[in-house]
Backbone and ligand atoms as CSV (ligand in chain L), in Angstrom:
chain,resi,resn,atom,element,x,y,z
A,1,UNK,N,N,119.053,30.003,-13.900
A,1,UNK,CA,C,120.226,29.263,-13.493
A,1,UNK,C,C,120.999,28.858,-14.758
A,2,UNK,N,N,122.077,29.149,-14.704
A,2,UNK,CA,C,123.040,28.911,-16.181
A,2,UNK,C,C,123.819,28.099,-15.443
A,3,UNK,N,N,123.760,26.512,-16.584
A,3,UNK,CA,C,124.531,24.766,-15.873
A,3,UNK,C,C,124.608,25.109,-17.619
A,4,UNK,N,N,126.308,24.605,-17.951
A,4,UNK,CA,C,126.807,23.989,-18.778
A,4,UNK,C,C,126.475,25.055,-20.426
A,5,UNK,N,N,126.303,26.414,-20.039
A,5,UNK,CA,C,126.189,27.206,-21.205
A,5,UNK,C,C,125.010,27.308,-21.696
A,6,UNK,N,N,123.747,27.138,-21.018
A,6,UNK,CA,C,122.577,26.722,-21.069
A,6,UNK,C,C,121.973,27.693,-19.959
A,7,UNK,N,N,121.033,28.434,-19.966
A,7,UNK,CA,C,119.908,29.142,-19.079
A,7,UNK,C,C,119.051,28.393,-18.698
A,8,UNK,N,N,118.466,28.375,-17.715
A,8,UNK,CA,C,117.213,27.619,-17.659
A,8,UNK,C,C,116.786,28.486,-16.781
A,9,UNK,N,N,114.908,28.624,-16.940
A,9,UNK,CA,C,114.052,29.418,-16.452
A,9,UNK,C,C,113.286,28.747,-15.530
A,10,UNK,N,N,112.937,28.911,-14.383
A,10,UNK,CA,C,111.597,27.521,-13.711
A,10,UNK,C,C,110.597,28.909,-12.925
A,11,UNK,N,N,109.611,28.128,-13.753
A,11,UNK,CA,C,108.308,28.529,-13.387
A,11,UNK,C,C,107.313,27.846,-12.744
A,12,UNK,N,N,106.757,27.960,-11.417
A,12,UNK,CA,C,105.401,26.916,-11.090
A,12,UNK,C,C,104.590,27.309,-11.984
A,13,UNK,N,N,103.554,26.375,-12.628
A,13,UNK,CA,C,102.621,26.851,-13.454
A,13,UNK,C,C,101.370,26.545,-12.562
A,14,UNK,N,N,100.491,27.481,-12.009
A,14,UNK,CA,C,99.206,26.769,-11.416
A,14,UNK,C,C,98.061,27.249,-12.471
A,15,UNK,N,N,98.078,28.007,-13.533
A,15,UNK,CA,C,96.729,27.952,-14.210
A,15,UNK,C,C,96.735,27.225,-15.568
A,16,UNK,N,N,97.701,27.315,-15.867
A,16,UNK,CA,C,97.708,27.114,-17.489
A,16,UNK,C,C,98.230,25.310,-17.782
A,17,UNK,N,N,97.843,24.995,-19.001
A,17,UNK,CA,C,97.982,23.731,-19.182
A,17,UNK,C,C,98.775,23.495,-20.232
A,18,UNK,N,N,100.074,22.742,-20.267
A,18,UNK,CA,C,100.500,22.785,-21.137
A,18,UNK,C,C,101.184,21.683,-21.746
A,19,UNK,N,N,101.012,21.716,-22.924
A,19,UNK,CA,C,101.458,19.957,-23.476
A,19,UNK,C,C,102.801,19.946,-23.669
A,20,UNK,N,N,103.390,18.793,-23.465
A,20,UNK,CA,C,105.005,18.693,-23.538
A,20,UNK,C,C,105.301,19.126,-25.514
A,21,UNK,N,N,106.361,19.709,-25.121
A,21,UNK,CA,C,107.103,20.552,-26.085
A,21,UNK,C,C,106.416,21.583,-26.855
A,22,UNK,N,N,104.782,22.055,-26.080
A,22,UNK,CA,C,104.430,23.084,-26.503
A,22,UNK,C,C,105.221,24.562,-26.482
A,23,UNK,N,N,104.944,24.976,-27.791
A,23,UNK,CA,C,106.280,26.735,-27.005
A,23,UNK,C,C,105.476,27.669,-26.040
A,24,UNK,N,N,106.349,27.819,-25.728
A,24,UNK,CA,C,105.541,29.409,-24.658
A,24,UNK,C,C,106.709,30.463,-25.214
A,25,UNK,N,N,106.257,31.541,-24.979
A,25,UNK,CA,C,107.462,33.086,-25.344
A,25,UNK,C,C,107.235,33.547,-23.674
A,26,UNK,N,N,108.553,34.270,-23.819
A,26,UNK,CA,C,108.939,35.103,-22.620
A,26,UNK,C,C,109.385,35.923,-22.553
A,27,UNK,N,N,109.450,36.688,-22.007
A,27,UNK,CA,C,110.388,38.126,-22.252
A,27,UNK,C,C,110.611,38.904,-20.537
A,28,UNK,N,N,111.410,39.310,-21.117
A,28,UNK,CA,C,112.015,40.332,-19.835
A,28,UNK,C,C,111.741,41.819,-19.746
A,29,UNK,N,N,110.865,42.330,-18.901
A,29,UNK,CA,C,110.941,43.760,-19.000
A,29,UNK,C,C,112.866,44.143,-18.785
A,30,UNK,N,N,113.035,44.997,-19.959
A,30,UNK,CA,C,114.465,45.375,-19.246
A,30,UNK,C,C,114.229,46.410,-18.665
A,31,UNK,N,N,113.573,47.124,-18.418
A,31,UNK,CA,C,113.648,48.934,-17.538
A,31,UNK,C,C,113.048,48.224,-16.443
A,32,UNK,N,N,112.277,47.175,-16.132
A,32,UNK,CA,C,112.880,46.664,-14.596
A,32,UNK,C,C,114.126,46.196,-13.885
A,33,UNK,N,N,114.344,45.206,-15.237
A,33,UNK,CA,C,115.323,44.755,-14.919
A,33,UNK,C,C,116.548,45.500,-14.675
A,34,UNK,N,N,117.084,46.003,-14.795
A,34,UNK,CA,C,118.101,47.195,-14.959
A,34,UNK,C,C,117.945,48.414,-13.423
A,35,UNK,N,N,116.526,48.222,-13.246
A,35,UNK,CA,C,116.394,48.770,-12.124
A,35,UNK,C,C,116.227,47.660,-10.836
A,36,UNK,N,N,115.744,46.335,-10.957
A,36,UNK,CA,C,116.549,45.780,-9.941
A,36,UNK,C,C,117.956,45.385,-9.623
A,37,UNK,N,N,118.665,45.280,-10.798
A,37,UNK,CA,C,120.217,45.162,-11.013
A,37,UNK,C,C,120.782,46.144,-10.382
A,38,UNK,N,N,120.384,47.513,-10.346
A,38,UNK,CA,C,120.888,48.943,-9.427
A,38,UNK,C,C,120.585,48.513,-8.174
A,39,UNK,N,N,119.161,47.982,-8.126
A,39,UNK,CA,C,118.966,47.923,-6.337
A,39,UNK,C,C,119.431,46.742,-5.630
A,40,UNK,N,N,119.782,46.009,-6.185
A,40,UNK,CA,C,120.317,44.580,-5.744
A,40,UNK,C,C,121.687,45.184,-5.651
A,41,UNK,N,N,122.526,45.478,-7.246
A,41,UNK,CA,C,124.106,45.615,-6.304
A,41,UNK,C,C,124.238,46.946,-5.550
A,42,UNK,N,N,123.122,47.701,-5.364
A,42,UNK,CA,C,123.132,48.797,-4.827
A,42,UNK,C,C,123.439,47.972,-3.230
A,43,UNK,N,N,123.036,47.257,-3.182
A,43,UNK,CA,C,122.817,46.574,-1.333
A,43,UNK,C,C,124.178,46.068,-0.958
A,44,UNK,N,N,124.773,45.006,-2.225
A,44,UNK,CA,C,126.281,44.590,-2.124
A,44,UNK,C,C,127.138,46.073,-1.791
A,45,UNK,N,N,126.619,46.977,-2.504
A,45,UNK,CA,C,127.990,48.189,-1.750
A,45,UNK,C,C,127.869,48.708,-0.761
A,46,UNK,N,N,126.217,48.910,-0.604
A,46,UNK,CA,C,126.448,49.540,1.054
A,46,UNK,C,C,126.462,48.435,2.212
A,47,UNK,N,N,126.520,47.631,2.069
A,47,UNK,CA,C,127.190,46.509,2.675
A,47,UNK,C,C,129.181,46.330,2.747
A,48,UNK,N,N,129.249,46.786,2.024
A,48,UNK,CA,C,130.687,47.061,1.834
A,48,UNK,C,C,131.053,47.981,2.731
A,49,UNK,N,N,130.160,49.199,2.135
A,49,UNK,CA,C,130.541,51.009,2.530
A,49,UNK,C,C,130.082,50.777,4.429
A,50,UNK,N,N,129.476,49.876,4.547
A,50,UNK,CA,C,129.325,49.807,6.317
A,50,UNK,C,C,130.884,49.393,6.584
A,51,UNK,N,N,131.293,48.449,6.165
A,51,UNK,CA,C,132.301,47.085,6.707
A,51,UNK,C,C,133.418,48.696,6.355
A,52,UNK,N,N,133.921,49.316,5.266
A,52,UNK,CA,C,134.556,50.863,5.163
A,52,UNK,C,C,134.360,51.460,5.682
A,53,UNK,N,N,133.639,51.896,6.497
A,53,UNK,CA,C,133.360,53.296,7.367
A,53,UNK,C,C,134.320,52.451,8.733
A,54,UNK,N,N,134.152,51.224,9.096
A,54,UNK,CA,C,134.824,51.116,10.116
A,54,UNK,C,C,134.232,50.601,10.988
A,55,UNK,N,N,132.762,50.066,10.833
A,55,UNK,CA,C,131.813,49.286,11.301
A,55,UNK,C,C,132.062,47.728,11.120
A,56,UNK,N,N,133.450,47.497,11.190
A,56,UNK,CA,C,133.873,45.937,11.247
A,56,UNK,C,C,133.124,44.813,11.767
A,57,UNK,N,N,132.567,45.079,13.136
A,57,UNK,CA,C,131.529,44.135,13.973
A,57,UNK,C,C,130.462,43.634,13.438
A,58,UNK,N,N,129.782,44.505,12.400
A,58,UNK,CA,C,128.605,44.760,11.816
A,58,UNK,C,C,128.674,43.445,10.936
A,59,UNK,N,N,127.226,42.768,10.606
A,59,UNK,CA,C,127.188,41.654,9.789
A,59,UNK,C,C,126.266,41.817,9.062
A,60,UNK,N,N,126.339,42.114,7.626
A,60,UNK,CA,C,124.943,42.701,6.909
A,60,UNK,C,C,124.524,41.243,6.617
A,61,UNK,N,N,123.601,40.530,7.056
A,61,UNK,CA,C,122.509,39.424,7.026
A,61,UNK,C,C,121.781,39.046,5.506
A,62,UNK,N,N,120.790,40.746,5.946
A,62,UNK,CA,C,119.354,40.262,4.910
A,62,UNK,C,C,119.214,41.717,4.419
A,63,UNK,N,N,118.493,41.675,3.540
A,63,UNK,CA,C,117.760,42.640,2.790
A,63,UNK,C,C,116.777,42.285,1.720
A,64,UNK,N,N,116.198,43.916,1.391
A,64,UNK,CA,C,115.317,43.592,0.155
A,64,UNK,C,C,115.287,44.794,-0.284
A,65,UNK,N,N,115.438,44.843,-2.288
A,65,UNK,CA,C,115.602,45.673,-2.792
A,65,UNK,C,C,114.715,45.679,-4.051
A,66,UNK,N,N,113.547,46.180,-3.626
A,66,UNK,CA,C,111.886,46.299,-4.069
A,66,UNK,C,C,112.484,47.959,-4.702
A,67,UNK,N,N,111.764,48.016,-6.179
A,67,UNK,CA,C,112.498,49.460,-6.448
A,67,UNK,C,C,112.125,50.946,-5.561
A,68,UNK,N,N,111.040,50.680,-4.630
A,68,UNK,CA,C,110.674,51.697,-3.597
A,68,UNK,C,C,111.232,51.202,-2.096
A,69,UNK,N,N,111.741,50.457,-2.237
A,69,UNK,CA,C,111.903,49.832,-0.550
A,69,UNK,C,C,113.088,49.551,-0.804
A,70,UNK,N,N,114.336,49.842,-0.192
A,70,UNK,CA,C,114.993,48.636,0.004
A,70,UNK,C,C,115.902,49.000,1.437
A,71,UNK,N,N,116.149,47.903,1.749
A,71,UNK,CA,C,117.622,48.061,3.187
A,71,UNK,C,C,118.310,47.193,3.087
A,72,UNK,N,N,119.240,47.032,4.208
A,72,UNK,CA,C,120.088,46.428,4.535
A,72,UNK,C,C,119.944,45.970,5.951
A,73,UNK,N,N,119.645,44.789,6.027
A,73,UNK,CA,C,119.373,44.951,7.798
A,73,UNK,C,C,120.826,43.801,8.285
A,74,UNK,N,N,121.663,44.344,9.420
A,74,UNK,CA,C,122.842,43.930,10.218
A,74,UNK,C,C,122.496,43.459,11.595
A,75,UNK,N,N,123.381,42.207,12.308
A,75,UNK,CA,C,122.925,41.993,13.495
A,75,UNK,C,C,123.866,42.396,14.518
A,76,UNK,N,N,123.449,43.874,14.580
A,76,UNK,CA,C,124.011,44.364,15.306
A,76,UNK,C,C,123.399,45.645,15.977
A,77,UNK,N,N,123.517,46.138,17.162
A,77,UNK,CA,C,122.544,47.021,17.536
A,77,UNK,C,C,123.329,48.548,17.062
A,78,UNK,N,N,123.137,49.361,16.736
A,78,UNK,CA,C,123.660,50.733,16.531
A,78,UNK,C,C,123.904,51.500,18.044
A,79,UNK,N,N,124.420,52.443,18.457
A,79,UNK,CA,C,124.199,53.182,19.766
A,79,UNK,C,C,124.687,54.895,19.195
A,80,UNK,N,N,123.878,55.515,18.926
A,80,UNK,CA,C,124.453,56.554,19.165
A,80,UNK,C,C,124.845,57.713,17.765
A,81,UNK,N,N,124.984,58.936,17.523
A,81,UNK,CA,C,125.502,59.177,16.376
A,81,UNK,C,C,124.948,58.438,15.198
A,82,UNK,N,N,123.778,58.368,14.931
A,82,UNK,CA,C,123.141,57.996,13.804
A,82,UNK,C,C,123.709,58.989,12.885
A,83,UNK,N,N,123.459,59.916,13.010
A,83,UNK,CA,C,123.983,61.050,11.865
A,83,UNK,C,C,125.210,60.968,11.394
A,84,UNK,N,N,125.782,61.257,12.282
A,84,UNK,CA,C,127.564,61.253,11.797
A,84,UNK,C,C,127.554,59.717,11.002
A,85,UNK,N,N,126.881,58.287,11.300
A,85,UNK,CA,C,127.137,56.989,10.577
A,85,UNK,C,C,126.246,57.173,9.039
A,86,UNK,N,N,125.412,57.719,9.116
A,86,UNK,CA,C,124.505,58.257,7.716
A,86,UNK,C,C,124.886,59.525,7.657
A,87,UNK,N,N,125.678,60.354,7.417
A,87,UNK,CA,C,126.842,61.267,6.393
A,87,UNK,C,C,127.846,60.291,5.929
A,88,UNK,N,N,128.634,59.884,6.954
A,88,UNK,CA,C,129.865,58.927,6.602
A,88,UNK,C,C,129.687,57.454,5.557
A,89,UNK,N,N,128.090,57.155,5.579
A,89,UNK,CA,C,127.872,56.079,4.908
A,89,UNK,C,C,127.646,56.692,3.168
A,90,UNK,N,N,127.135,57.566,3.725
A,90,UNK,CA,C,126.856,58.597,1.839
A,90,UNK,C,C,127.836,58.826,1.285
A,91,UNK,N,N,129.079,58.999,1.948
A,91,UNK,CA,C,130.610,59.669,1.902
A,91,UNK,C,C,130.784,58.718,0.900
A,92,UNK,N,N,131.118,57.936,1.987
A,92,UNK,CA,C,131.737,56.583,1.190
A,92,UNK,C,C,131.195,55.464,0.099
A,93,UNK,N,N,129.559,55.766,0.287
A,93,UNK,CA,C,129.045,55.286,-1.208
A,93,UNK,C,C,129.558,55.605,-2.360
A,94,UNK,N,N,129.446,57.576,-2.424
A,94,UNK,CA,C,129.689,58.100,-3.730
A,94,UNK,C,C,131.527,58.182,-3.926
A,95,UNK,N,N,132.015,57.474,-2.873
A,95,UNK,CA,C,133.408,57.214,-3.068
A,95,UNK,C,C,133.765,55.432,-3.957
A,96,UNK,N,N,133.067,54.926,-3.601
A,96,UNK,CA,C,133.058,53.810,-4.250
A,96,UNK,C,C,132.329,53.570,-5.006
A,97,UNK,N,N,131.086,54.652,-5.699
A,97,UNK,CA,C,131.074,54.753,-7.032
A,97,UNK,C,C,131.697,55.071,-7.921
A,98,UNK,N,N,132.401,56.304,-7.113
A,98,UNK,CA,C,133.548,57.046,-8.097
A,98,UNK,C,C,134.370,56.148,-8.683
A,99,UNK,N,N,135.129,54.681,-7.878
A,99,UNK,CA,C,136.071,54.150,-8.275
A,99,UNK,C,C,135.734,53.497,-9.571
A,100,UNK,N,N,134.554,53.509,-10.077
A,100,UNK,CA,C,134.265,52.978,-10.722
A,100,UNK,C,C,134.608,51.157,-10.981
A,101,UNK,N,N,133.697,50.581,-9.877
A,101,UNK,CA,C,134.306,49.168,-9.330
A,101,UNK,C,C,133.905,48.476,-10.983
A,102,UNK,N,N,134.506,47.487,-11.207
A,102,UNK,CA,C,133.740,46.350,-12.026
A,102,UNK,C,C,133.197,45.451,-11.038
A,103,UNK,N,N,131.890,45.117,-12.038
A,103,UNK,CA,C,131.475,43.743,-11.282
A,103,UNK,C,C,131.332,42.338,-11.816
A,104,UNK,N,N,132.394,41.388,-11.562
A,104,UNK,CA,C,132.748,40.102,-12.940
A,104,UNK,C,C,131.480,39.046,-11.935
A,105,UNK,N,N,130.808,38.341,-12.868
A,105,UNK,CA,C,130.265,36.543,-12.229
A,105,UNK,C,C,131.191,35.862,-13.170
A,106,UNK,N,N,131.549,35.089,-11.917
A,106,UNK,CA,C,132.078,33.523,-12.471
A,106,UNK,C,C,130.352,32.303,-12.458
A,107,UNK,N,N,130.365,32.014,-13.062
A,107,UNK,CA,C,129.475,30.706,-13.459
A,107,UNK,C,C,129.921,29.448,-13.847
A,108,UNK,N,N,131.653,29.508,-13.591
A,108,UNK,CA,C,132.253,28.223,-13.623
A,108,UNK,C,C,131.707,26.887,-12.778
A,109,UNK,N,N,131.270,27.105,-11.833
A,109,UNK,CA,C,130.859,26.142,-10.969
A,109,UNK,C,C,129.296,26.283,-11.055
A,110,UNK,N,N,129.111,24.980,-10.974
A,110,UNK,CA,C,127.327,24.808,-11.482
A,110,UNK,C,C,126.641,25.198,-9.982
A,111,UNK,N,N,127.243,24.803,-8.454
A,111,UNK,CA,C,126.270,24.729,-7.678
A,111,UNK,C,C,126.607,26.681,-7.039
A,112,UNK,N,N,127.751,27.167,-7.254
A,112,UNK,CA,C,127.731,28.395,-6.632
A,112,UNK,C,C,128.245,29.266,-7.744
A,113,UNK,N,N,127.930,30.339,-7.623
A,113,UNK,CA,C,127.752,31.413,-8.792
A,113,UNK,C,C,128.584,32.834,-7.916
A,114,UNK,N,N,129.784,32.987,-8.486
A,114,UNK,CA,C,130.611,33.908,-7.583
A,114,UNK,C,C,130.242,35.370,-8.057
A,115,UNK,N,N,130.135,36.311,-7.802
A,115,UNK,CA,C,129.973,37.561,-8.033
A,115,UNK,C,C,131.573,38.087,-7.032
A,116,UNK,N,N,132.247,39.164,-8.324
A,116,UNK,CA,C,133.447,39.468,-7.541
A,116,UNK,C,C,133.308,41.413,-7.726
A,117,UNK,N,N,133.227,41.546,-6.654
A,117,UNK,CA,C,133.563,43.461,-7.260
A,117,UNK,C,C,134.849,43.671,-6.720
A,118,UNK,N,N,135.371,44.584,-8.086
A,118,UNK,CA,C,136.716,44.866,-8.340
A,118,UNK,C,C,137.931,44.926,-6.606
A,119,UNK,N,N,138.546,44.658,-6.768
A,119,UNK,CA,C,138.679,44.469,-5.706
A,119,UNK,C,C,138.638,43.786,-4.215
A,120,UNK,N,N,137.768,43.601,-4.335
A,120,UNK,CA,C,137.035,43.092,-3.047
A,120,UNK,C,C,136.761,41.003,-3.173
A,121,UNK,N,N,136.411,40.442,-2.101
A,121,UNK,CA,C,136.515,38.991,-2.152
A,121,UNK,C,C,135.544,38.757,-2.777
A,122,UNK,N,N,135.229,37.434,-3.374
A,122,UNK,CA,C,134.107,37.477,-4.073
A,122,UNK,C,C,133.071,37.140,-3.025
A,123,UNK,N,N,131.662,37.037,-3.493
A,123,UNK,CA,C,130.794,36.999,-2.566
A,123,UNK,C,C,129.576,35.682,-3.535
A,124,UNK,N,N,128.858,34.968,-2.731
A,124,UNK,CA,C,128.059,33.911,-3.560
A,124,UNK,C,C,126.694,34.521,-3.939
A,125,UNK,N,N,126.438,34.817,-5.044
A,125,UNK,CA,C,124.819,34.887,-5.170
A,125,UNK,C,C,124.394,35.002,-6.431
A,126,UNK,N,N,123.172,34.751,-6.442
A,126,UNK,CA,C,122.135,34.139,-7.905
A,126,UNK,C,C,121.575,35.404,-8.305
A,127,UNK,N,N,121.627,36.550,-8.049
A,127,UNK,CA,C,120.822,37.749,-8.520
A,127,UNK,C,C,121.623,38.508,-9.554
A,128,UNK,N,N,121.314,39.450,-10.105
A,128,UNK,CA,C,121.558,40.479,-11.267
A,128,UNK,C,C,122.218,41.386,-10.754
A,129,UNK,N,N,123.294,41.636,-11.475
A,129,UNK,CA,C,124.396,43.102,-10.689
A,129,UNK,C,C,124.268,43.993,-12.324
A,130,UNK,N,N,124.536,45.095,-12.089
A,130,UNK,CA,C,125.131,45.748,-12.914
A,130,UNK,C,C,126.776,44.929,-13.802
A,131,UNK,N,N,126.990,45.800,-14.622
A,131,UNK,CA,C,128.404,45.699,-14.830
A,131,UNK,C,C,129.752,46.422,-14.128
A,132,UNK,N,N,129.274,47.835,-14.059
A,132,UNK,CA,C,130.079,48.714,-13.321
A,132,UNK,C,C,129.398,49.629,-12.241
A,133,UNK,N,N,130.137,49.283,-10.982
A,133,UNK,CA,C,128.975,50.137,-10.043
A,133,UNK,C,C,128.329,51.529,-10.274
A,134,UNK,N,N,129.558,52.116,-11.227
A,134,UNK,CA,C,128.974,53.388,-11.705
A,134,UNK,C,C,127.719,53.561,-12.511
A,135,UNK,N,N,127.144,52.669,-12.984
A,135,UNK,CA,C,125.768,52.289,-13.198
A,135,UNK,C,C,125.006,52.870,-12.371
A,136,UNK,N,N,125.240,52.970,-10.885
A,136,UNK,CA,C,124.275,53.300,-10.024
A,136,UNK,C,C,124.143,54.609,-9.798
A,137,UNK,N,N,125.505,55.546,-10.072
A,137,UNK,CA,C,125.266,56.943,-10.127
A,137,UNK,C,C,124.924,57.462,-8.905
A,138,UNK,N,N,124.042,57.313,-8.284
A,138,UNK,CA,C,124.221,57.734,-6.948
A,138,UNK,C,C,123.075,56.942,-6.010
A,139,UNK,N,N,123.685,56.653,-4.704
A,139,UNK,CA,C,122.713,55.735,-4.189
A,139,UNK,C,C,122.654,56.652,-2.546
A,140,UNK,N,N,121.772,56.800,-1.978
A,140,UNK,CA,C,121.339,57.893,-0.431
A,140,UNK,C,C,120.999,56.449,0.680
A,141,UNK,N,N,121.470,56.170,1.378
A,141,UNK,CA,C,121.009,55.938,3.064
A,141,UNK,C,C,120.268,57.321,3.531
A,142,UNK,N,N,118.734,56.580,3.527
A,142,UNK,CA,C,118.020,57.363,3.940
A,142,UNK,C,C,117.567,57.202,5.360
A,143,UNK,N,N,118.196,56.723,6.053
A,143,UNK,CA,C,117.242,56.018,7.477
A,143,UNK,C,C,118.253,54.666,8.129
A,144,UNK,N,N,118.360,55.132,9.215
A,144,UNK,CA,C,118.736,54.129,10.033
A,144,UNK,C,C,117.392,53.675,11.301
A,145,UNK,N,N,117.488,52.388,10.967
A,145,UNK,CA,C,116.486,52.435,12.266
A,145,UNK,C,C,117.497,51.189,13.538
A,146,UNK,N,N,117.015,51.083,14.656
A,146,UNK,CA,C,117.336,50.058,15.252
A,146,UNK,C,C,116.807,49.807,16.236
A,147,UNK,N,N,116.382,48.462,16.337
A,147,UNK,CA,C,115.334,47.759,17.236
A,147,UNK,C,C,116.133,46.386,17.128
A,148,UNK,N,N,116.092,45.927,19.058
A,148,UNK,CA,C,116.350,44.407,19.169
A,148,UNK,C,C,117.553,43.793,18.927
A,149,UNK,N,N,118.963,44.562,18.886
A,149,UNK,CA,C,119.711,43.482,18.375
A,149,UNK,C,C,120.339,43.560,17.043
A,150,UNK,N,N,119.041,44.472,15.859
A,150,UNK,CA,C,119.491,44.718,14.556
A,150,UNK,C,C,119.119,46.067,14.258
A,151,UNK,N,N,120.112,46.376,13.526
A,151,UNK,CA,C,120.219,47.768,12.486
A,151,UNK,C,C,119.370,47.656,11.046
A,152,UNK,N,N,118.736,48.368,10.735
A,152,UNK,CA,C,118.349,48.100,9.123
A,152,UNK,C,C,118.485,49.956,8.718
A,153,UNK,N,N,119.495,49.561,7.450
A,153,UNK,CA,C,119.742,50.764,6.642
A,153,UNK,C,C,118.853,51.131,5.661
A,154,UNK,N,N,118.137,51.588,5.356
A,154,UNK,CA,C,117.085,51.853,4.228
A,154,UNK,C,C,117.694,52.804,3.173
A,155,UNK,N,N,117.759,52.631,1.876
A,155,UNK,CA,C,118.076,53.282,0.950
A,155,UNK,C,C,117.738,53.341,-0.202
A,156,UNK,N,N,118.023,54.399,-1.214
A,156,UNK,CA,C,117.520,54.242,-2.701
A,156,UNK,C,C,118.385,54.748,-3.414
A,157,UNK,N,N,117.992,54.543,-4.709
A,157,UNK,CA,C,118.896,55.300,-5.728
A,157,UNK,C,C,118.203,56.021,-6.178
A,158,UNK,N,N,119.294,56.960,-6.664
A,158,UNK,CA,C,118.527,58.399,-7.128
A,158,UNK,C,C,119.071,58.596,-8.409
L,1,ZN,ZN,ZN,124.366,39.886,-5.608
């Protein structure tokens, strides 16, 4: 969480003991990181590329973007033409990679953290994007499923 030009990290600690102002080191794998940054704003576009194809009704909810797993799940039931909606959703991914979107955070405001892609309204969230969607190079809807009410898009990058 970045308040006032400042990072801060929070960790529960349940094994280790540690005395006030002892140091600890930390580090970041970046070749994860970089690969959840693809799969995270990988989800913001095909969330987009649904609401573009023309699937207006559609409300992308929830997801999770585990570097082998991820979807998009909408509350909305699908009917029909799965195929023709997964061609048309691929279409329009590698169309809005092409544009080569930017992706700016504002961190002006301490309690909400805006993420804006080029274009588009901004949207609120605390996770890791790329800089330019073209980062992602190419991303596949592999699977539509639908059960109950909701759609979940499953996809990866390739
Ligand atoms: Zn995000």
């Amino acid at each position: 969480m970045k308040i006032k030009k400042k990072i801060y990290h929070y960790w529960t600690f349940q094994v280790w003991n540690l005395e006030k102002w002892e140091k600890v080191f930390s580090s970041i794998n970046k070749e994860k990181r970089i690969i959840n940054a693809k799969n995270h704003s990988a989800w913001h576009l095909l969330s987009t590329a649904i609401k573009n194809i023309g699937l207006k009704e559609v409300n992308p909810e929830k997801g999770f973007h585990f570097p082998d797993w991820c979807y998009v799940e909408c509350n909305w039931t699908l009917e029909g033409y799965k195929e023709e909606i997964l061609k048309n959703l691929n279409t329009e991914l590698q169309n809005l990679i092409s544009k080569k979107l930017n992706i700016e955070v504002d961190n002006s405001n301490s309690l909400s953290r805006r993420v804006i892609f080029e274009g588009y309204e901004w949207i609120g969230c605390w996770w890791t994007h790329v800089k330019n969607i073209s980062e992602i190079w190419k991303i596949e809807v592999t699977k539509i499923k639908v059960k109950k009410w909701r759609s979940k898009f499953s996809y990866k990058i390739l």
